[in-house]
C-alpha positions as CSV (number, residue, x, y, z in Angstrom):
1,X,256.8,127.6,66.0
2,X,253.9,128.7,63.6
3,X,254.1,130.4,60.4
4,X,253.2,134.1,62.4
5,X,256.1,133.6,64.9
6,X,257.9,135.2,61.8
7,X,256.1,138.4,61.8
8,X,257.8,141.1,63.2
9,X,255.2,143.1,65.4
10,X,254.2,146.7,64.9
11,X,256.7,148.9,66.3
12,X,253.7,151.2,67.3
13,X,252.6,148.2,69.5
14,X,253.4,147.7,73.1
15,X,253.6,144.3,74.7
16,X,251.9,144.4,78.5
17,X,252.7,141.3,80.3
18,X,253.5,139.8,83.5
19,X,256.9,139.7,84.9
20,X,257.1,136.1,84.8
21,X,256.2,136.3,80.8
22,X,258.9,139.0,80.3
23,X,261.4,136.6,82.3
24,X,260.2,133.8,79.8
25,X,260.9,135.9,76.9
26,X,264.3,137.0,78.2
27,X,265.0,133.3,78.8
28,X,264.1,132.3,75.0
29,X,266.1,135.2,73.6
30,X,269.1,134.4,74.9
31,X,268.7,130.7,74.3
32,X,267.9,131.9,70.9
33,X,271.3,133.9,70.2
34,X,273.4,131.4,71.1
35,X,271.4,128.7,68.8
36,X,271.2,130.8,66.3
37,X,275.6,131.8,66.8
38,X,276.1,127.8,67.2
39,X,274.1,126.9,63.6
40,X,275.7,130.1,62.3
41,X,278.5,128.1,63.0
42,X,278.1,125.1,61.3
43,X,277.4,126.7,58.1
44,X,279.5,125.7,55.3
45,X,280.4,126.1,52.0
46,X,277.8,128.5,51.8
47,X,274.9,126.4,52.6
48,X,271.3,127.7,53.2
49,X,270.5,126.4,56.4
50,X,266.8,126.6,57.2
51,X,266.9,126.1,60.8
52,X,268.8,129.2,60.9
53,X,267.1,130.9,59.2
54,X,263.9,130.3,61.0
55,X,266.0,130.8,64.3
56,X,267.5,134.2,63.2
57,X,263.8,135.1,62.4
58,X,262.3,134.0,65.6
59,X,264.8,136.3,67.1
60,X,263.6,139.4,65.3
61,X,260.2,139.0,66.0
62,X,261.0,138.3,70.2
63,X,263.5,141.2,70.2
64,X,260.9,143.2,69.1
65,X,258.3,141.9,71.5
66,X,260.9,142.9,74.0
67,X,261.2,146.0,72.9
68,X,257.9,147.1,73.4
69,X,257.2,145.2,76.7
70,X,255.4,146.5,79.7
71,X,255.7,144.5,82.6
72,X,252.5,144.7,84.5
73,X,252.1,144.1,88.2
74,X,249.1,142.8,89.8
75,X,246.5,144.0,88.0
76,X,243.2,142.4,86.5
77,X,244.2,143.6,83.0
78,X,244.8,141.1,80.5
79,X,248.4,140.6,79.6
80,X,250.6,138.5,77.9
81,X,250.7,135.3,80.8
82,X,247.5,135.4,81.5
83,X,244.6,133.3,81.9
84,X,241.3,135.1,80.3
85,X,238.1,134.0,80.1
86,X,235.9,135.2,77.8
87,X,231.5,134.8,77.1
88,X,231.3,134.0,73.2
89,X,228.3,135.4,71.3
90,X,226.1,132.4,71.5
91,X,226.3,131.5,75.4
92,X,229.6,129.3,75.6
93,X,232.6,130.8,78.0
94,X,235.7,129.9,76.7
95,X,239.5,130.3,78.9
96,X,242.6,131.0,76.9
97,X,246.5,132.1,77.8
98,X,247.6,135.3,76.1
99,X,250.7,134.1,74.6
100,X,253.5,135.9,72.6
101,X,252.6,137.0,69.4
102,X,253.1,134.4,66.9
103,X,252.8,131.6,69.5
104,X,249.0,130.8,69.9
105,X,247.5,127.6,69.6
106,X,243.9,127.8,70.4
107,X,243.1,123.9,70.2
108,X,245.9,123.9,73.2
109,X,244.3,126.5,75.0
110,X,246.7,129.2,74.0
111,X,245.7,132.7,71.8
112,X,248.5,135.1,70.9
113,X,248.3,138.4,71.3
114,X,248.4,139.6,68.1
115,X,245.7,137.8,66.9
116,X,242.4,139.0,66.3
117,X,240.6,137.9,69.7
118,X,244.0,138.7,71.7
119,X,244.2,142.0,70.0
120,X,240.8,142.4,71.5
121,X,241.2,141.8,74.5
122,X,245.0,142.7,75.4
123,X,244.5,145.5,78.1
124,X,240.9,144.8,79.0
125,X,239.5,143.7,82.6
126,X,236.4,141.8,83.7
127,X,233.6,143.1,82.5
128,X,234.6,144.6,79.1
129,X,232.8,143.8,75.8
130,X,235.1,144.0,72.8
131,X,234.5,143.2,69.3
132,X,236.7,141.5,67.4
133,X,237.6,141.1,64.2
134,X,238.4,138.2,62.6
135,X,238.4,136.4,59.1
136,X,235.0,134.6,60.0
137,X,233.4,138.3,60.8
138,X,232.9,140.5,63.6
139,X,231.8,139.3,67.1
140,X,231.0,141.0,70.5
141,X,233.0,139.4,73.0
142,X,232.8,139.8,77.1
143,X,235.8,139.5,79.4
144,X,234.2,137.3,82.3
145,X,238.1,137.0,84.4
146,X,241.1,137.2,84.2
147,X,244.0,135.1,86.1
């Protein structure tokens, strides 16, 4: 889990996604409760516990991710699931998963959706150009496909 998995999302926000994504999330949450009732659990003496913590955090953020999602049905948008390919200012295509917010990991191939380039292009289909904005500036980016 990264440090932004404990950022709850904007409650303005909605959350598209495919409907296996929305079964993954469903899947995590509840796997999540009962971690987080089982460490609750072992809790003594009054005893910080930081998996817990992290756990009970983790939870807020995906119940709010769930709270906002839209599950989209075969569609070309990109959506939390999917596979988008996109054509990078200076030639190079590069393919990335949407992933929940919080959970990207570009150097594995994975962006989430919150972030600035999956912020960008959350809801766009091939042949959109988007800018994004990001820490290291602003850049112009093309959606090439989406899987």
């Amino acid at each position: 889990m990264t440090e932004l998995a404990t950022r709850r999302p904007s409650r303005e926000q909605r959350w598209p996604m495919t409907g296996e994504a929305w079964f993954t999330l469903v899947d995590e949450l509840v796997r999540l409760r009962a971690d987080v009732a089982l460490l609750a659990e072992e809790l003594a003496d009054g005893v910080v516990n930081l998996a817990v913590i992290k756990a009970a955090r983790r939870l807020d953020v995906l119940s709010a991710v769930l709270d906002a999602a839209e599950r989209i049905h075969q569609s070309e948008q990109a959506v939390i699931g999917r596979r988008v390919t996109v054509l990078e200012p200076e030639g190079d295509s590069v393919t990335y998963m949407l992933a929940f917010p919080g959970d990207g990991d570009p150097s594995q191939g994975c962006i989430s959706a919150d972030s600035p380039l999956g912020s960008a292009v959350l809801g766009c289909v091939p042949g959109d150009k988007v800018e994004v904005t990001a820490p290291a500036g602003r850049r112009v980016v093309t959606v090439l496909s989406v899987e």
